[in-house]
N, CA, C and O atoms as a GROMACS GRO file, in nm:
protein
  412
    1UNK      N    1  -1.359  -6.733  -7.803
    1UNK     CA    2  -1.286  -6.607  -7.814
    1UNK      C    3  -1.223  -6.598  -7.953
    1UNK      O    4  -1.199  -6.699  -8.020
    2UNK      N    5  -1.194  -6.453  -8.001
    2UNK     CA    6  -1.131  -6.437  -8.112
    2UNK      C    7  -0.970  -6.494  -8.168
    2UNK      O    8  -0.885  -6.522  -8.084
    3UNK      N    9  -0.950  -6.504  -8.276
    3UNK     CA   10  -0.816  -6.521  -8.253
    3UNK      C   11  -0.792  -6.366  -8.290
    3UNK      O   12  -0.876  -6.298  -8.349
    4UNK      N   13  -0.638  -6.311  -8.234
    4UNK     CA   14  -0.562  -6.178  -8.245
    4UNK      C   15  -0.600  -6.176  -8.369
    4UNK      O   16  -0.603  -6.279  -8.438
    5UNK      N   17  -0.638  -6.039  -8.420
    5UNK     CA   18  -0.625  -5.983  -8.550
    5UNK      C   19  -0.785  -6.019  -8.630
    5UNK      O   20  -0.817  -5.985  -8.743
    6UNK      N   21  -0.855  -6.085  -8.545
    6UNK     CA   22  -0.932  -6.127  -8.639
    6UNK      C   23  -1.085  -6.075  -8.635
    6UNK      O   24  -1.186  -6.103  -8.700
    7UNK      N   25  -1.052  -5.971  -8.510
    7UNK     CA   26  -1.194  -5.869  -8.554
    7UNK      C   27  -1.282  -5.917  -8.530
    7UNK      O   28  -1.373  -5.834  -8.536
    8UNK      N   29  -1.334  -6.052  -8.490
    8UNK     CA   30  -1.456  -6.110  -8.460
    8UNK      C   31  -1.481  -6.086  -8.311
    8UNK      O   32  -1.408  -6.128  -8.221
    9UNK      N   33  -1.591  -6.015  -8.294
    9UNK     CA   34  -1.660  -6.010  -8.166
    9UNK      C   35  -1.539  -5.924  -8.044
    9UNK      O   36  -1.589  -5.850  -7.960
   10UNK      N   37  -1.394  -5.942  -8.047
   10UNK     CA   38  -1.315  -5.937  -7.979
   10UNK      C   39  -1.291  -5.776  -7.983
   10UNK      O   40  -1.284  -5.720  -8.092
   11UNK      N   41  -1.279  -5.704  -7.864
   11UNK     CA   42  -1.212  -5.556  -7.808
   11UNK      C   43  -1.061  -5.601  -7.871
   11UNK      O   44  -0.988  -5.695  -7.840
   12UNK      N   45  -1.045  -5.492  -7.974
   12UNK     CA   46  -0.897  -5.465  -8.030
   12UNK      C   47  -0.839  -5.349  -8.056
   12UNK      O   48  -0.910  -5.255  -8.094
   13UNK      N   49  -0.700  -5.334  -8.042
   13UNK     CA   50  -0.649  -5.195  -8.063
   13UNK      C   51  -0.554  -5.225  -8.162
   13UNK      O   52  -0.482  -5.325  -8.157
   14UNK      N   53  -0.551  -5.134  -8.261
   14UNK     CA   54  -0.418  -5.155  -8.352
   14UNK      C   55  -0.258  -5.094  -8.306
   14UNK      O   56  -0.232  -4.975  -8.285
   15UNK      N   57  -0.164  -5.206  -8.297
   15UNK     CA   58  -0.028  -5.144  -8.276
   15UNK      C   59   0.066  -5.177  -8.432
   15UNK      O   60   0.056  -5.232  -8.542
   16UNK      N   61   0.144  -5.110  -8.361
   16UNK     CA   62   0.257  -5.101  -8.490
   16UNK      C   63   0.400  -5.068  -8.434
   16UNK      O   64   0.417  -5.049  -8.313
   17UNK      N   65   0.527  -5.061  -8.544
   17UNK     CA   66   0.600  -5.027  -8.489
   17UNK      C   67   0.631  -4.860  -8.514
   17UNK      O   68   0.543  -4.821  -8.591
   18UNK      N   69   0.721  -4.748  -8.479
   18UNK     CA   70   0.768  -4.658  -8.501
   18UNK      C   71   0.832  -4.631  -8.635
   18UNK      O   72   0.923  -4.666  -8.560
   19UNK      N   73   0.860  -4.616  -8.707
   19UNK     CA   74   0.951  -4.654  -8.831
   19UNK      C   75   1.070  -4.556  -8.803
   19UNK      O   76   1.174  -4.602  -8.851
   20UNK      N   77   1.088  -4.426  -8.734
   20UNK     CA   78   1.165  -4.394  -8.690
   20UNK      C   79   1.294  -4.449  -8.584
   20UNK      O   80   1.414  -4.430  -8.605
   21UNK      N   81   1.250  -4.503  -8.495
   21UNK     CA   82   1.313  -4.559  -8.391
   21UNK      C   83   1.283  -4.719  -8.325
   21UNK      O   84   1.344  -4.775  -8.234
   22UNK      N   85   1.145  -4.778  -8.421
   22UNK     CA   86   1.115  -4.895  -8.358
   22UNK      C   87   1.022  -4.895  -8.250
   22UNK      O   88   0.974  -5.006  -8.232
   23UNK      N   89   0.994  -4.832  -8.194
   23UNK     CA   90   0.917  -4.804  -8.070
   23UNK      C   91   0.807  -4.848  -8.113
   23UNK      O   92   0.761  -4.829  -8.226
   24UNK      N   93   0.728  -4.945  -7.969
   24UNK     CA   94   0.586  -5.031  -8.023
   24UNK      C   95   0.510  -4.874  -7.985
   24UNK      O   96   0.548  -4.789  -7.905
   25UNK      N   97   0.402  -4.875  -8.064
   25UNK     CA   98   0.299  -4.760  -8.078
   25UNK      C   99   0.187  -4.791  -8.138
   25UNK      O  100   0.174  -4.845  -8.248
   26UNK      N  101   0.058  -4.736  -8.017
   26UNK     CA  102  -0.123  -4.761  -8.071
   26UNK      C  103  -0.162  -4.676  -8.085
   26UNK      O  104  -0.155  -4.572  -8.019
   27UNK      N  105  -0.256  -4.719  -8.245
   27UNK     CA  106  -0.298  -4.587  -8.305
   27UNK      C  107  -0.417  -4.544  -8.201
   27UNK      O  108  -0.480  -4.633  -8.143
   28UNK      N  109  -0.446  -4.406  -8.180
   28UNK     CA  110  -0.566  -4.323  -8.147
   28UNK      C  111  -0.645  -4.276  -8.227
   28UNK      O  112  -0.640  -4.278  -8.350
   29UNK      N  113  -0.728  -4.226  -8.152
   29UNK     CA  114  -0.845  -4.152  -8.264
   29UNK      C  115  -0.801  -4.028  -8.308
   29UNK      O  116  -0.870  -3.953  -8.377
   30UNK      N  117  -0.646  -3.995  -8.256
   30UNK     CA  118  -0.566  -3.850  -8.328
   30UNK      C  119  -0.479  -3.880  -8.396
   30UNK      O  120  -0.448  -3.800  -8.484
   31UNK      N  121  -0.395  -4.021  -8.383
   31UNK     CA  122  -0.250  -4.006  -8.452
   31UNK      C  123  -0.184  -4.165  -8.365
   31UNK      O  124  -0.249  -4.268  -8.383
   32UNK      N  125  -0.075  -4.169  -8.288
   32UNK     CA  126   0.012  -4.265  -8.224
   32UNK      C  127   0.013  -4.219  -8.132
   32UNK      O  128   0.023  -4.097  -8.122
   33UNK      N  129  -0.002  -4.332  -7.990
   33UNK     CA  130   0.075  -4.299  -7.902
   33UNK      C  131   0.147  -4.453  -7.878
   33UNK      O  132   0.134  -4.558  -7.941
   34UNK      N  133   0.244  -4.412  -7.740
   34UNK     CA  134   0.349  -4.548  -7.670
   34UNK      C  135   0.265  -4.573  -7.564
   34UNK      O  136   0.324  -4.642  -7.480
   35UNK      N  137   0.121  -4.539  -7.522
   35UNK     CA  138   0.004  -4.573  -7.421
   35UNK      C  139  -0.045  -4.695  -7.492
   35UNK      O  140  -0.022  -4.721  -7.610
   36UNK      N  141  -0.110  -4.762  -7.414
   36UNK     CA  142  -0.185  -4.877  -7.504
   36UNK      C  143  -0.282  -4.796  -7.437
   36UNK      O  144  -0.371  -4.773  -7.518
   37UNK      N  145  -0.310  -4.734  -7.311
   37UNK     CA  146  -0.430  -4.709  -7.268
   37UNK      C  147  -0.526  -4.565  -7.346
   37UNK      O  148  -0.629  -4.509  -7.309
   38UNK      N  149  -0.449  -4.546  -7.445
   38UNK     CA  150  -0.447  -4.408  -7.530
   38UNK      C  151  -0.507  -4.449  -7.674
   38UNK      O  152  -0.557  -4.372  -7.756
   39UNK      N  153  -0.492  -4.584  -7.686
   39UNK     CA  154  -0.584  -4.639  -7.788
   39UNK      C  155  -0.698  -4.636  -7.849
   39UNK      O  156  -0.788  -4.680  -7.777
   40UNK      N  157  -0.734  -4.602  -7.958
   40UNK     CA  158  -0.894  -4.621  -8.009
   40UNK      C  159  -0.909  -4.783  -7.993
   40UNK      O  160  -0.826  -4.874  -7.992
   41UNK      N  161  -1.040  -4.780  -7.981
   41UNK     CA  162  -1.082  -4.926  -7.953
   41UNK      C  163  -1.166  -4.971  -8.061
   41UNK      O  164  -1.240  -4.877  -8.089
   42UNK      N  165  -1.191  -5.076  -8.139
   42UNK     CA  166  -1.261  -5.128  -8.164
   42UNK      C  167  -1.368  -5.249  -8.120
   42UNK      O  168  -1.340  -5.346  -8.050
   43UNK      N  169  -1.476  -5.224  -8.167
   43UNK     CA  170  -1.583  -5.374  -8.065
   43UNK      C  171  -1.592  -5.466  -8.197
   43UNK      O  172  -1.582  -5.588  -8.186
   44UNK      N  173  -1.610  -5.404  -8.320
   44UNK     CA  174  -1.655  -5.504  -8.426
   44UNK      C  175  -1.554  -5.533  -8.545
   44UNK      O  176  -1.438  -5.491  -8.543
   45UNK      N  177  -1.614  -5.621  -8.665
   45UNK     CA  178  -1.479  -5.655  -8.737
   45UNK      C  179  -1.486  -5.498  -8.822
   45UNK      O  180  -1.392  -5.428  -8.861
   46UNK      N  181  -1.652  -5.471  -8.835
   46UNK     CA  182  -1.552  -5.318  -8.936
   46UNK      C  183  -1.500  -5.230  -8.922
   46UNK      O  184  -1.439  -5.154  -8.997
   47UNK      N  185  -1.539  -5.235  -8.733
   47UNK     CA  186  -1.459  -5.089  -8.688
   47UNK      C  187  -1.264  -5.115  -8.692
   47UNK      O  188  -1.173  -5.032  -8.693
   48UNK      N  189  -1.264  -5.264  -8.694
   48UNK     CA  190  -1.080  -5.270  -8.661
   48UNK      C  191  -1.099  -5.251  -8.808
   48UNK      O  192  -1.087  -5.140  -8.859
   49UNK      N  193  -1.125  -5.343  -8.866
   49UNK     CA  194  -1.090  -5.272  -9.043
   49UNK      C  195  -1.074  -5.161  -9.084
   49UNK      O  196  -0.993  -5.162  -9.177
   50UNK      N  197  -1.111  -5.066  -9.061
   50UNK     CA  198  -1.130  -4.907  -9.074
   50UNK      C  199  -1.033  -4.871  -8.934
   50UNK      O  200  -1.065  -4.759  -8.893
   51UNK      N  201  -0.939  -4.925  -8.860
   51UNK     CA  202  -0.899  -4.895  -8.784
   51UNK      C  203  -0.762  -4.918  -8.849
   51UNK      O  204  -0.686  -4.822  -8.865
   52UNK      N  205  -0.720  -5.071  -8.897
   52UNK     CA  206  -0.608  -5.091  -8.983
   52UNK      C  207  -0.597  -5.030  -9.088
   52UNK      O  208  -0.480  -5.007  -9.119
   53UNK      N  209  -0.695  -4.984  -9.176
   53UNK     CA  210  -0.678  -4.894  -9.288
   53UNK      C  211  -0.606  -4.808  -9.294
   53UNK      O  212  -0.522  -4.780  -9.380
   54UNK      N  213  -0.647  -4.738  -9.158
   54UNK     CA  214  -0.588  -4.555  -9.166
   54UNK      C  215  -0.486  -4.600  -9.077
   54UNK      O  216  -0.417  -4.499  -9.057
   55UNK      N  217  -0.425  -4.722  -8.996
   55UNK     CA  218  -0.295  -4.743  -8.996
   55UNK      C  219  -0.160  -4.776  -9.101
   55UNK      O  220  -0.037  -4.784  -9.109
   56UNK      N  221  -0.274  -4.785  -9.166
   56UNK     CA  222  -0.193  -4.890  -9.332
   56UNK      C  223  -0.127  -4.790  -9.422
   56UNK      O  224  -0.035  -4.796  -9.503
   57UNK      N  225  -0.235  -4.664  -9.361
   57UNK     CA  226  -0.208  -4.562  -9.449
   57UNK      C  227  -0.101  -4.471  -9.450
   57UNK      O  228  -0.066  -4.409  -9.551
   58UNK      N  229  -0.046  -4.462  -9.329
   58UNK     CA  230   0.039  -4.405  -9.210
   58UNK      C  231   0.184  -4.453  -9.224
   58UNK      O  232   0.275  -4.425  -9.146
   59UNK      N  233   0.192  -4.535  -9.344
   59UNK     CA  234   0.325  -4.610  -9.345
   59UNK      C  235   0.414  -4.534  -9.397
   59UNK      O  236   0.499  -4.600  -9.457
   60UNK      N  237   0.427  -4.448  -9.400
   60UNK     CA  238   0.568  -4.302  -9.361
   60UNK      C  239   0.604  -4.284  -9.228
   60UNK      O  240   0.707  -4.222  -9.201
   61UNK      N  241   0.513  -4.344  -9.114
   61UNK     CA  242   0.549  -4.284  -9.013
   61UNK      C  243   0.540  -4.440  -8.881
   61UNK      O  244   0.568  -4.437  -8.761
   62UNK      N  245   0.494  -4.551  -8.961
   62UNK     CA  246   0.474  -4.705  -8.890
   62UNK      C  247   0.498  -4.786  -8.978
   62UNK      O  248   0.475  -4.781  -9.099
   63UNK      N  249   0.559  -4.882  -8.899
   63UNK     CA  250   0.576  -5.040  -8.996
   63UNK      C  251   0.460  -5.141  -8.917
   63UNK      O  252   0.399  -5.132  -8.810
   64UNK      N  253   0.464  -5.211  -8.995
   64UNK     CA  254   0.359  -5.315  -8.982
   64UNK      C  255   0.210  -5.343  -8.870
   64UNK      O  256   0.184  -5.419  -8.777
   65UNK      N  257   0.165  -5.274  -8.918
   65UNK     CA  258   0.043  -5.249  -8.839
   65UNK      C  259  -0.042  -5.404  -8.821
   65UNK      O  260  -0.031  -5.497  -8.901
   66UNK      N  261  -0.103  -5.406  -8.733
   66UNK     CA  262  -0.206  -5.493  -8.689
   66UNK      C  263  -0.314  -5.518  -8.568
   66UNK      O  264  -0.304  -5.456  -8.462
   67UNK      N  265  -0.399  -5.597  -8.588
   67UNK     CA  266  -0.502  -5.540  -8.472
   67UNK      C  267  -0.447  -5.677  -8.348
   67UNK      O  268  -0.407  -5.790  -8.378
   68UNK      N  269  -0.460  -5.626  -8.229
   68UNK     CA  270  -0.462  -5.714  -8.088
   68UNK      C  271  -0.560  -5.694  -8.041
   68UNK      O  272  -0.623  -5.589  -8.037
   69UNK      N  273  -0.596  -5.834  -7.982
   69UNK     CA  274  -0.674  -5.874  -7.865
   69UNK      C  275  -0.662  -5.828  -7.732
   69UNK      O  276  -0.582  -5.896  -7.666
   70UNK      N  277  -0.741  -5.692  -7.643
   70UNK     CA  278  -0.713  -5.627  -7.547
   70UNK      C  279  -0.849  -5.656  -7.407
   70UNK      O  280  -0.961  -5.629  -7.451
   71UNK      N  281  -0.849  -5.681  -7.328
   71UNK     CA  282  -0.946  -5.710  -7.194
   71UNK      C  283  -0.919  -5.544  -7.149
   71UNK      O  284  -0.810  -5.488  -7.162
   72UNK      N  285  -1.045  -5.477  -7.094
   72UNK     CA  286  -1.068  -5.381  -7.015
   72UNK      C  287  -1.076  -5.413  -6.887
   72UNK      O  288  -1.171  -5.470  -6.834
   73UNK      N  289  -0.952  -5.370  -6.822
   73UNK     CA  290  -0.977  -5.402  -6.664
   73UNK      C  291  -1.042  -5.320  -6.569
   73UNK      O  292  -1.119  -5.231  -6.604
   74UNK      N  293  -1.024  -5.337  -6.491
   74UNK     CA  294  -1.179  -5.299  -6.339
   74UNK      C  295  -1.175  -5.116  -6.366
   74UNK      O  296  -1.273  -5.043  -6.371
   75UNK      N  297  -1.084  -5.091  -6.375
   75UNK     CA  298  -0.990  -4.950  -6.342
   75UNK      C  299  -0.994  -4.878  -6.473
   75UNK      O  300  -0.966  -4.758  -6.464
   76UNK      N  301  -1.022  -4.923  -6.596
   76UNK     CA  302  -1.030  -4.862  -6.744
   76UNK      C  303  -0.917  -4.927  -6.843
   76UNK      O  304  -0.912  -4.930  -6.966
   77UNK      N  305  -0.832  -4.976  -6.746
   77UNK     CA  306  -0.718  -5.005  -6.857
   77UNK      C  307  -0.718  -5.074  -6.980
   77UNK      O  308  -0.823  -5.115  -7.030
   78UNK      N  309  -0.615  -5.088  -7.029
   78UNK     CA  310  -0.662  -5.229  -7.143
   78UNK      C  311  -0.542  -5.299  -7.104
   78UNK      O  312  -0.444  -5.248  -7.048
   79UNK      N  313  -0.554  -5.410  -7.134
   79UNK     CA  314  -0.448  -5.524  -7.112
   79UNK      C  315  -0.431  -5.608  -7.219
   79UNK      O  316  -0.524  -5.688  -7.222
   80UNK      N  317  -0.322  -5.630  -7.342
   80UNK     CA  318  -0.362  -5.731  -7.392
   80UNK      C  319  -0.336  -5.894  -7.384
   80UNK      O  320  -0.227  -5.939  -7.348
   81UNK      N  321  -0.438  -5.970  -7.417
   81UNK     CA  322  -0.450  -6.091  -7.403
   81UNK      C  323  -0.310  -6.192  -7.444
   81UNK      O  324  -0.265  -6.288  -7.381
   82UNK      N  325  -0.277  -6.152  -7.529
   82UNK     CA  326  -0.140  -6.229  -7.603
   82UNK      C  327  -0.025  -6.183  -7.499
   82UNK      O  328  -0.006  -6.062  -7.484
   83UNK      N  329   0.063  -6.288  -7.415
   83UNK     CA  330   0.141  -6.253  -7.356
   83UNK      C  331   0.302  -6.205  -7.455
   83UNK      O  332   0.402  -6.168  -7.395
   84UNK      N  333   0.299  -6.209  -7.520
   84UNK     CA  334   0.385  -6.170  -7.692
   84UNK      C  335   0.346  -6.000  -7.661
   84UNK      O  336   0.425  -5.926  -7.602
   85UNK      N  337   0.224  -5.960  -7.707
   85UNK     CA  338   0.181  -5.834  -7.654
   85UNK      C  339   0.176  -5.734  -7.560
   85UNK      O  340   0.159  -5.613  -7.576
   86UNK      N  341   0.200  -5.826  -7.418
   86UNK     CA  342   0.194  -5.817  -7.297
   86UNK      C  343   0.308  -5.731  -7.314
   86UNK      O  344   0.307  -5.610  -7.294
   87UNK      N  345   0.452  -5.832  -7.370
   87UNK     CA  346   0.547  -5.780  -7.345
   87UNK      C  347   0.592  -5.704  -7.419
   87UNK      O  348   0.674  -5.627  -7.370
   88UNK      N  349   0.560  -5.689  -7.572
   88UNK     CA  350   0.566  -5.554  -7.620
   88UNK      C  351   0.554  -5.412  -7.590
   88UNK      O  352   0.612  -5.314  -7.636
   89UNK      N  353   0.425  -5.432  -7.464
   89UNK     CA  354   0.407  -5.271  -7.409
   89UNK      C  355   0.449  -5.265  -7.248
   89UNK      O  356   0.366  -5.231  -7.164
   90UNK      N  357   0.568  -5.298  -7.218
   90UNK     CA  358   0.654  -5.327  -7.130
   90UNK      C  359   0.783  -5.315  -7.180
   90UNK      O  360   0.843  -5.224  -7.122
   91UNK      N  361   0.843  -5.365  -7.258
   91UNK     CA  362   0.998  -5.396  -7.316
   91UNK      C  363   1.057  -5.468  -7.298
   91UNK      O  364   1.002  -5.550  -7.225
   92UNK      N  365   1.166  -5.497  -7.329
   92UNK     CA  366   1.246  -5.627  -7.319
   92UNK      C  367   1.260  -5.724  -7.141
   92UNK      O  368   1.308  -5.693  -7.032
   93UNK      N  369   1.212  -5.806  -7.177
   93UNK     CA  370   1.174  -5.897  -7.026
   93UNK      C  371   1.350  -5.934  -7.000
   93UNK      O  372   1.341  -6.014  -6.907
   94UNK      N  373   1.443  -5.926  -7.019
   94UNK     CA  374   1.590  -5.954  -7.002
   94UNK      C  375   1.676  -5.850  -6.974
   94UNK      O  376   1.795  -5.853  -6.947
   95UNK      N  377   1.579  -5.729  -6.988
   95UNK     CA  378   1.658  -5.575  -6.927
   95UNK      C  379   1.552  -5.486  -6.906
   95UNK      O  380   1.488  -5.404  -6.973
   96UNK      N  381   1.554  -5.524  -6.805
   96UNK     CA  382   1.457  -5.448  -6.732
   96UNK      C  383   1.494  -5.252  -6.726
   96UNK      O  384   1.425  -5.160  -6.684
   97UNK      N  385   1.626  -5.252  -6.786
   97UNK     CA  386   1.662  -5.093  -6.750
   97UNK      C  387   1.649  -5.055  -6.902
   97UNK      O  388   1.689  -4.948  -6.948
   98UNK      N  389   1.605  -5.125  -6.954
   98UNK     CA  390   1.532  -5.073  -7.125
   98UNK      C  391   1.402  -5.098  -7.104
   98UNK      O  392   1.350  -5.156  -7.009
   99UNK      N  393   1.337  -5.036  -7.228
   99UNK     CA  394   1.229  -4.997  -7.255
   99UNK      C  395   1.120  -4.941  -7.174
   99UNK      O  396   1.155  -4.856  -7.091
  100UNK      N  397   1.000  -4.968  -7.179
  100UNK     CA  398   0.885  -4.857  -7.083
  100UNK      C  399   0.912  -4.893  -6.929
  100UNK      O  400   0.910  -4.811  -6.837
  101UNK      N  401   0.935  -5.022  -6.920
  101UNK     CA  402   0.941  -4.992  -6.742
  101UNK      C  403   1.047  -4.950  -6.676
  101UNK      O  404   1.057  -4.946  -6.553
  102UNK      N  405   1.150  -4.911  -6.778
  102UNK     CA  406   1.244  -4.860  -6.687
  102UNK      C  407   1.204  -4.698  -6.721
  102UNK      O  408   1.302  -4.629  -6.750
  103UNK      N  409   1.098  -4.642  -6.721
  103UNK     CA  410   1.052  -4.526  -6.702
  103UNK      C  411   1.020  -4.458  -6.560
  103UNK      O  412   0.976  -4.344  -6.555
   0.00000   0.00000   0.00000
């Protein structure tokens, strides 16, 4: 398997942060969303490359972009592999009445 970020062979989506408010956010094939399931996907290393680019580019509106390692589950979802990640698109595991799951 790939390591995160490294575009080899591995299903990846690029996240970043908000630069407005911090909020974790994956780029789409339109702009950002706070979905991971709203994600453009990449299969190969040039599609994430060209995926981080035009995140890179975006840095008026994101901080630090990078590509993750994501599994497609039974149902369409994506899940990513890095439990670091996991909990990024969830929110803080110590307050549960912050971030996305207290939606």
């Amino acid at each position: 398997m790939a390591k995160a970020g490294t575009g080899k062979g591995a299903t990846q989506v690029i996240t970043a942060n908000r630069l407005g408010d911090g909020l974790v956010i994956f780029l789409t094939t339109t702009g950002w969303s706070k979905n991971i399931n709203a994600a453009a996907i990449s299969e190969t290393a040039d599609a994430t490359a060209a995926l981080l680019a035009r995140a890179e580019a975006d840095a008026g509106h994101v901080v630090g972009p990078y590509a993750i390692d994501v599994d497609r589950q039974a149902d369409g979802s994506l899940r990513p592999l890095k439990y670091r990640e996991a909990l990024r698109t969830r929110g803080p595991s110590v307050r549960t009445d912050l971030g996305y799951q207290a939606a």
